[in-house]
Phi, psi and omega in degrees: 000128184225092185245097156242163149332142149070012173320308202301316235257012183259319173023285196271302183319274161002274217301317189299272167010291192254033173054058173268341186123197200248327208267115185243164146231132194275124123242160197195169175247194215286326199296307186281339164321277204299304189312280195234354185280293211322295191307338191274297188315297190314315181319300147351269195320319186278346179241039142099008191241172200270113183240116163254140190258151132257093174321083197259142196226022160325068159327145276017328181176136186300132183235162206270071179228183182280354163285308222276307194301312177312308208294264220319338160301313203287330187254015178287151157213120211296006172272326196296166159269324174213188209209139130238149203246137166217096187164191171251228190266001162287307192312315198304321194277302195254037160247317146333327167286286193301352162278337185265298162346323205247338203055037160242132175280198205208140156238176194212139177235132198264128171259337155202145196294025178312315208193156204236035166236034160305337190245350182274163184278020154191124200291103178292103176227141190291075125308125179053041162081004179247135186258114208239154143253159195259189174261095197233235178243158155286142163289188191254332178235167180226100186246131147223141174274116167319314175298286189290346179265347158290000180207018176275177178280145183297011169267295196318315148349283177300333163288330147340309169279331183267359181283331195271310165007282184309325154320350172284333170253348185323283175354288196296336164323273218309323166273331167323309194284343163292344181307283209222044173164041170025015194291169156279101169297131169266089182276012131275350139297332207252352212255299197297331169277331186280343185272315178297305170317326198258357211235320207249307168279029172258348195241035196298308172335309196282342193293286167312335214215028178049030188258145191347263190334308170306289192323315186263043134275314186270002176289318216278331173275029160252327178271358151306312192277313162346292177295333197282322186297323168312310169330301163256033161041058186165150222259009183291337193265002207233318225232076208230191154339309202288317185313303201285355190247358172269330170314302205301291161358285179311307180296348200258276206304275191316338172276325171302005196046022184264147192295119177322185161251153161312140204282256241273038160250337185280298169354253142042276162294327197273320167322315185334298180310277168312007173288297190297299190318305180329299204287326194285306205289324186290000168253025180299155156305124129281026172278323197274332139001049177286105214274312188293320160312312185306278195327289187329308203251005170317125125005139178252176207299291188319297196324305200304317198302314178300304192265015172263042167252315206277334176268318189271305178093251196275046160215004181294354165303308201288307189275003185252315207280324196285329183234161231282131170262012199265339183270350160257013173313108172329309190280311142337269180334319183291313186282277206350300199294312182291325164319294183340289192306318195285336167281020182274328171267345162274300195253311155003264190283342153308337186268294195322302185311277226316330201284185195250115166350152176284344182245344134334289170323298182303341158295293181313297195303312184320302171286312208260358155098009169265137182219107186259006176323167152311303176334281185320280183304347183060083199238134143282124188333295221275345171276320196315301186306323173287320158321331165302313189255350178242343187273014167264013168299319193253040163238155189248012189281180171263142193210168184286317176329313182284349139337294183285309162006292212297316182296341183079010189243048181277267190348309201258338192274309160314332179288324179261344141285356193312315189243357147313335188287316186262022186253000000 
C-alpha cells in the first residue's frame, strides 16, 4: 500500500519487485486515461515494459456489467502478465474480476477516496440487472497519489465518507447475525473497521475541507475495511443493511435506465436510515412480544414469492433464488422470535443502544460538508420507502431490517422513520 506524493513513480519497481513480467492491460475509462493512465503506460514503456489500455466507454458512466466484463475480455490476451486497474470502484470490481478469471494478477492505482473495496476479495457486479456479488482476488498493490485524492471531485470525496458512514450499522449487523444467525465475529476485522471508522469521523472537518492528512485518513480506513472483508473472506464487517438499501436503490436506477448515484453517497444516505431504526427498536419492550400472533400473522412463503415478484419484476427469480425458504418455515420462526426474546435483554438491547443517535450522524455529515437527504440526490419518497421495506431480500444476512421484519414491525417503523432523515 502506497499513499504518498508522486505514488505513479512506485509503479515499475511494484512490478519489478514482484516478478509479474513484462506484458500488461490496463484498465480504465476515458476520465482516468487523461488523468493518470496514459502517463503511468508511458512511464512503463520507458522502463521497458508492454501495457495495453483498455478504455471502457461506456455513456454516462461505466456500469460493473457484462458489457463492461466483454470489451475488457476482448483486449485481454492469454500472453499478457498483469492487469492494472486506474479508477476507483467500478474499474477496480472489473479488473478484480477478470484477474481472478484470467489468474493474473492486478494492482489498482486509486484516482479517488470514493469507496472502500480496493482491497478486498470481492467484486459487486450488475448480471442480468441484479446485483450480485463474486468471490474474486486482492490486489497485489494499492498505489495513490496523494495530491490527485485531494483534488479528486468533491462528491466522490464524500461518497468515500458515506461508504465508512456506513460502517456504524454494518458493524452492528454483523453482530446481530452473530446474535440470531450463528454467524462468527471476527474482532480483529471488526476492531480494525471500528478504529478506521472513528479515525475518519474525528477527521470529518479535515475532510469537508480537503487537507492532506483528512484525505489519507479515509483513503487508508476505506482499504482498512478492505482488508477487514479480506480477512473473513466476506463483505461482513463492511456491509450491512445500509450496503442492501444502496443495492436496492441501484438496481431500481439500472431497470429505470437512469443515470446511478455514486455507491459510497447512496451508502451514505442509507445509514440515515438504519441508524433511526436502530435508534426506534432499541426502545422497544420486549414484553410486547407476542410470539404466537407473529407466527399466526405471518405470510406464507408463496405470498412473499407474489409479491416480490410484484416489486422486483424481470430479476425476481434472482431475489426468490438468494434467499433461504426454510426461514419462512412456522417452526423456524418460532424458535427465532424466542431466541429474540430471550436475548433482549443481555445481548440485544445493549447492541441496538450502541449504535449513535441519529442526529449525532447528522452531525458528523454536517462536518464533512455532505448532504446525503432524498431531497439533495432527487430520491423519490416512495422509492426511498420501498428500498427500505424489500432490500433486505437480496442479501440472505441478518440486519436489522430482518429484524424488524421478524418482529412485525418494518413496516410501521418505516412509516415513522421516513421523514426523520430530512428533518
Amino acid at each position: 500500500m502506497v499513499i504518498k506524493q508522486n505514488a505513479g513513480k512506485e509503479i515499475p519497481p511494484i512490478l519489478g519487485r514482484e516478478n509479474l513480467g513484462k506484458r500488461g492491460l490496463m484498465v480504465c475509462d476515458d476520465n482516468t486515461w487523461e488523468l493518470a493512465g496514459r502517463h503511468i503506460a508511458q512511464t512503463l514503456s520507458y522502463y521497458g515494459y508492454s501495457v495495453k489500455a483498455c478504455i471502457l466507454t461506456q455513456k454516462p458512466i461505466v456500469k460493473p456489467d457484462e458489457k463492461a466484463i466483454t470489451q475488457i475480455l476482448l483486449e485481454f490476451e492469454p500472453s499478457m502478465d498483469f492487469l492494472i486497474a486506474v479508477g476507483s470502484g467500478t474499474i477496480n470490481d472489473l479488473t478484480r474480476f477478470i484477474s481472478h478469471r484470467t489468474s493474473k494478477p492486478y494492482i489498482i492505482y486509486a484516482t479517488a477516496p470514493s469507496m472502500d473495496g480496493y482491497a478486498s476479495t470481492v467484486s459487486p457486479l450488475l448480471i442480468n440487472g441484479f446485483k450480485r456479488t463474486y468471490i474474486t482476488v486482492h490486489p497485489l498493490a494499492i498505489i495513490a497519489d496523494i495530491d490527485m485524492l485531494c483534488s479528486a471531485p468533491n462528491d466522490m470525496i464524500l461518497a468515500g465518507f458515506g461508504d465508512i458512514l456506513g460502517k456504524v450499522t454494518s458493524l452492528a449487523d454483523w453482530q446481530l447475525g452473530v446474535i440470531l444467525a450463528q454467524e462468527r465475529l471476527c474482532p480483529t476485522a471488526k476492531n480494525m473497521v471500528q478504529k478506521a471508522l472513528e479515525e475518519v469521523i474525528s477527521r470529518a472537518s479535515q475532510i469537508g475541507q480537503r487537507k492532506p492528512e483528512g484525505i489519507q485518513s479515509l483513503m487508508e480506513a476505506l482499504i482498512v475495511s478492505g482488508i477487514a472483508m479480506m480477512l473473513v473472506s466476506n463483505s461482513r464487517p463492511a456491509s450491512g443493511s445500509e450496503h442492501h438499501i444502496s443495492h436496492y436503490i441501484e438496481m431500481k436506477y439500472f431497470m429505470e435506465e437512469r443515470q446511478p448515484l455514486l455507491h459510497g453517497t447512496k451508502v451514505g444516505l442509507a445509514a440515515l436510515y438504519t441508524v433511526a431504526l436502530y435508534n426506534e427498536i432499541a426502545s422497544l419492550d420486549p414484553k410486547n412480544i407476542d410470539i404466537q400472533q407473529l407466527v399466526k400473522t405471518r405470510i406464507s412463503y408463496e405470498e412473499w414469492c407474489q409479491k416480490i415478484k410484484g416489486v422486483f419484476g424481470p430479476i425476481a427469480q434472482e431475489v426468490i433464488g438468494s434467499n433461504n425458504r426454510q426461514n419462512w418455515d412456522s417452526v423456524v420462526y418460532e424458535h427465532r422470535l424466542h431466541n429474540i426474546k430471550e436475548k433482549w435483554e443481555t445481548h440485544l438491547k445493549p447492541l441496538l443502544s450502541s449504535v449513535p443517535r441519529l442526529n449525532t450522524v447528522k452531525e458528523w455529515l454536517h462536518k464533512a460538508g455532505a448532504n446525503f437527504t432524498p431531497q439533495a440526490l432527487g430520491i423519490e419518497q416512495n422509492l426511498m420507502e420501498e428500498a427500505l421495506l424489500y432490500a433486505k431480500e437480496i442479501r440472505p444476512h441478518y440486519t436489522i431490517l430482518r429484524l424488524a421484519d421478524d418482529l412485525g414491525i418494518l413496516e410501521e417503523k418505516v412509516k415513522k422513520i421516513i421523514n426523520l432523515v430530512c428533518v
